[in-house]
N, C-alpha and C positions, 0 to 999 in steps of 0.2 A: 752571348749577350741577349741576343733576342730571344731565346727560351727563358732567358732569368726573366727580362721582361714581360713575357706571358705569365710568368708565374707569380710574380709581384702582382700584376693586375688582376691576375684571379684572386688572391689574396686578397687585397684593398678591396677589391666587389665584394670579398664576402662579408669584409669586417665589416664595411658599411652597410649593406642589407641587414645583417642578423643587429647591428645598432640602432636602425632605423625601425625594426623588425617587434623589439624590445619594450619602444618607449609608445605611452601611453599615449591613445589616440582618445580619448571620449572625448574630451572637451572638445577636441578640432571636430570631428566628425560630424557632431547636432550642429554644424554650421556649415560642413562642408556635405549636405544634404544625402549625395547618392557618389556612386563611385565614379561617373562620369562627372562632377565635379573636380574632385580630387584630379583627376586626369590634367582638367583642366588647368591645376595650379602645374602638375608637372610639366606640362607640357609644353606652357609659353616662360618655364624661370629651367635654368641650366642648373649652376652651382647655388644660387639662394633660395630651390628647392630643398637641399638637403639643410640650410641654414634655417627656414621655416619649423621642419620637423622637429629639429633639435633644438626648438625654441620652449618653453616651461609652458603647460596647460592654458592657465591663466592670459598670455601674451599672444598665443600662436593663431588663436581665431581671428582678432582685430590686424591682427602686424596683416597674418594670410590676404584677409579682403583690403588692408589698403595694397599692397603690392600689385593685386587682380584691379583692380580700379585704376591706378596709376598705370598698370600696362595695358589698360585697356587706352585711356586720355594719349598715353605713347602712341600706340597702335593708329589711333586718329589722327594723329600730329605727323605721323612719320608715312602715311601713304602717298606718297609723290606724285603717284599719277591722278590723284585728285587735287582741284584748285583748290590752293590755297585761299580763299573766301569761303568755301564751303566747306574746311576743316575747321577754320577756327570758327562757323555757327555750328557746328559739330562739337566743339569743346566746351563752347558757350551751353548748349544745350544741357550737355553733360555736367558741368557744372553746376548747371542749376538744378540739376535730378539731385547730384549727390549732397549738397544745402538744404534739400529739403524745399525749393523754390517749386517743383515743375514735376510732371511725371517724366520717367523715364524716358529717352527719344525712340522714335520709332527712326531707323536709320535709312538714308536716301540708297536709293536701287544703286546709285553710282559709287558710295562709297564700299557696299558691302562687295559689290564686284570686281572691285579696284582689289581686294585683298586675297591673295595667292598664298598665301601662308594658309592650311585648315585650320593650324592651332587658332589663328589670330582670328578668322572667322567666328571660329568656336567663341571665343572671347567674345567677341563682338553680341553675338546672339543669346549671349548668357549677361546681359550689363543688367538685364533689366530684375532678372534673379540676385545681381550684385547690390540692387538700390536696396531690393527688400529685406537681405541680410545685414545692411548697414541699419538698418532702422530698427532690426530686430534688435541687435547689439544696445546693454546697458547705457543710459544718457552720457556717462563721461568718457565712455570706452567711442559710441559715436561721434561725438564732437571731437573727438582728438582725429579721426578717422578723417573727418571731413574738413579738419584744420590741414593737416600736412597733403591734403588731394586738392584743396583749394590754390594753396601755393605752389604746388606743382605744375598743375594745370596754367594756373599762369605763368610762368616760365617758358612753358611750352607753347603759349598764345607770342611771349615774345617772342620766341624764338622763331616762329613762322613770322612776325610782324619785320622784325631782321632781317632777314635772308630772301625775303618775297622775291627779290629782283636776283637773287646771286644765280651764274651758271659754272659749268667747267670753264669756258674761256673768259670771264668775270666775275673771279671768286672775292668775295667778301669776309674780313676777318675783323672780329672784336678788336674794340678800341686800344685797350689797354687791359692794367694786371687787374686794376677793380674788375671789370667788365664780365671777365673767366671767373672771378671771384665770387659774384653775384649770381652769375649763371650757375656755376656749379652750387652755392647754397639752394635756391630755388627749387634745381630738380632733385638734389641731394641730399643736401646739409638739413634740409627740413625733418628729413630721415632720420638721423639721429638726434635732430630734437625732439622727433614723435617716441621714436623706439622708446628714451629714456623714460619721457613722461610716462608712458603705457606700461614700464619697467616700475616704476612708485604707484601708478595708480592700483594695479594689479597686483604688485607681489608687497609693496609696503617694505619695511625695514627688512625684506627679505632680498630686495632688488639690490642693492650696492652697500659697501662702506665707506662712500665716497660722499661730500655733499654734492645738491641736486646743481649748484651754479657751476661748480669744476665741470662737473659731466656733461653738463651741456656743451659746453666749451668744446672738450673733448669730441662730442658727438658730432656737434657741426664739423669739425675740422675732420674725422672720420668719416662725414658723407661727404664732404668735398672732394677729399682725397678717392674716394674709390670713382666720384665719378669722372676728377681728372682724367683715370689709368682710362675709363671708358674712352673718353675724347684722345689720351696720348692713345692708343691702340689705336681707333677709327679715323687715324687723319686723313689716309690712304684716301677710305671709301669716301670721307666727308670733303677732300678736296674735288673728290670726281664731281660731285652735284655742287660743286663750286662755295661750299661754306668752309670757312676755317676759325677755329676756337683758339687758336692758340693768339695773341696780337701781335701780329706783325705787317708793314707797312706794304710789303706786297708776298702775297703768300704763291707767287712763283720764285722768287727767290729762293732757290732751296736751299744753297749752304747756311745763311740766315733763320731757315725754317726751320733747319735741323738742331743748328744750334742754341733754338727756344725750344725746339722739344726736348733738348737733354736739359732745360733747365729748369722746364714744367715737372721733369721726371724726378729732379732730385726736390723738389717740393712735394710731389706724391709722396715721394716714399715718408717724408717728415709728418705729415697729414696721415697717413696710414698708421704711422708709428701710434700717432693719437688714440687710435684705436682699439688697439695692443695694449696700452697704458689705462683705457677703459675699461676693458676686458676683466683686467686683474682686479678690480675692485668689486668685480659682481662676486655673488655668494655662491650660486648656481654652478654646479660645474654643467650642466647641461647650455645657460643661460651664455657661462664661460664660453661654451665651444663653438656656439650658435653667432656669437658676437664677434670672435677671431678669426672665425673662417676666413669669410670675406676679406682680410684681412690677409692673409696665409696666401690667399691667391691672388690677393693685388699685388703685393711683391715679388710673386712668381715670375708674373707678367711683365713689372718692371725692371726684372732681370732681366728675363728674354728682350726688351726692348732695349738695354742699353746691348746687350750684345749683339744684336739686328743694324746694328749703323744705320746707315743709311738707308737701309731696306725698309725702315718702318715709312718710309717716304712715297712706298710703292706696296706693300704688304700690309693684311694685317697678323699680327700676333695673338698670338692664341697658344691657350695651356690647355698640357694633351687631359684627358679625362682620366689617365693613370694619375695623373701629377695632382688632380679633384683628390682624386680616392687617397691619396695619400697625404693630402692637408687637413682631408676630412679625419684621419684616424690621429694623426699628430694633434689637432684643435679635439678632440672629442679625449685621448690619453693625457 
């Protein structure tokens, strides 16, 4: 068994490289300036690396820099050993680079030091290379850019304005089902209202044969859903710093906790499903595969979570990189 599985996996690495290997790079490339860019998109996205690539010419520059921009605003938001006062004038700042409001920020000695991750540094040091290829970008290609990072960004302002006071022994959890609702559009759901628009702007009556109000629809309820699966997967780690997403009245209670995360789970999967049903109306079979991945692996994942019982209460889940390579060639066939 474990040789079949080396050999699957060398498999799936090949199919995927010589795919990836295959498809036309110019477009991305006059915007992903040197290779040490490019790196840079690999190196802070896992699986929605390979969903960038597989994106149509046209889409893949603008999608690429809002993704770099939003895991940059993430990166900010999410450094804990910095005060949360000086992350969110951190986001503020950044927000107003990317509006067009302000130049670039020059970053505080404490924040850039706080960051142990190199990818995320790298990130960090490159934001200001990231303002200037948003501006280079066509007028409606950047306004779309800086619509879905504007909303993001504030999500992320709440969600430190939230949790300011939560610890591990004083954990704080959303109110209710609006609340996760809201949250997950903000950092997500904007996602696939961006993606779409950027899908009509760009490809025109080649992007869908779907009307543009269904898709949205669809879209939203497809970035919710994946970012649920983010939150159902990370309750582990996100209870240890004392926040919790899921709404519940005391998020030590676990048997109660558990049993709203199997409830959140079967609403992912319904919300993912959206996705799926979005997919099939693209024209592109590249477009196709780029848009279902994600997709292929949020289910993965909330498989493995309902099988994990109670473990997801202590663990987090995670899909092995054989099981990437293998949604990758199923979504791309």
């Amino acid at each position: 068994m474990v040789v079949w599985m080396r050999e699957r996996k060398n498999e799936f690495r090949s199919f995927s490289t010589q795919v990836l290997r295959d498809m036309p790079q110019d477009d991305w490339f006059q915007h992903m300036r040197n290779a040490s860019e490019k790196q840079l998109l690999k190196g802070v996205s896992r699986s929605f690396y390979l969903t960038l690539r597989l994106l149509p010419g046209p889409m893949r520059g603008p999608a690429s820099l809002a993704y770099l921009l939003a895991r940059t605003s993430d990166t900010l938001a999410d450094t804990a050993a910095v005060p949360t006062a000086l992350r969110m004038d951190c986001l503020d700042q950044f927000g107003h680079a990317i509006a067009g409001l302000a130049e670039p920020p020059r970053w505080p000695a404490l924040m850039e030091n706080a960051l142990t991750d190199p990818q995320e540094r790298r990130l960090l040091d490159k934001s200001a290379g990231l303002i200037m290829w948003l501006e280079s970008l066509p007028a409606g290609e950047a306004e779309l850019v800086r619509e879905v990072t504007g909303i993001i960004i504030g999500g992320q302002q709440l969600d430190l304005q939230r949790f300011a006071l939560a610890d591990r022994q004083n954990p704080l959890a959303l109110t209710d089902d609006a609340a996760l609702e809201d949250y997950a559009w903000r950092v997500a759901g904007c996602v696939g209202a961006f993606w779409t628009k950027l899908g009509f702007l760009t490809l025109g009556e080649r992007f869908s044969s779907a009307p543009v109000n269904v898709l949205l629809e669809q879209a939203a309820a497809y970035g919710k859903g994946l970012q649920l699966v983010n939150i159902l997967r990370d309750l582990a780690a996100d209870l240890a710093t004392g926040r919790c997403y899921l709404p519940v009245a005391n998020p030590h209670d676990t048997a109660f906790l558990l049993d709203m995360h199997g409830r959140w789970v079967d609403r992912a999967w319904d919300w993912v499903g959206a996705g799926i049903d979005y997919a099939d109306t693209l024209y592109s079979r590249r477009l196709r595969a780029a848009t279902v991945l994600p997709a292929m692996i949020a289910r993965e994942t909330l498989e493995r979570m309902r099988r994990a019982g109670g473990a997801v209460l202590q663990t987090r889940v995670k899909v092995p990189r054989t099981r990437v390579y293998l949604a990758l060639a199923r979504a791309f066939l």
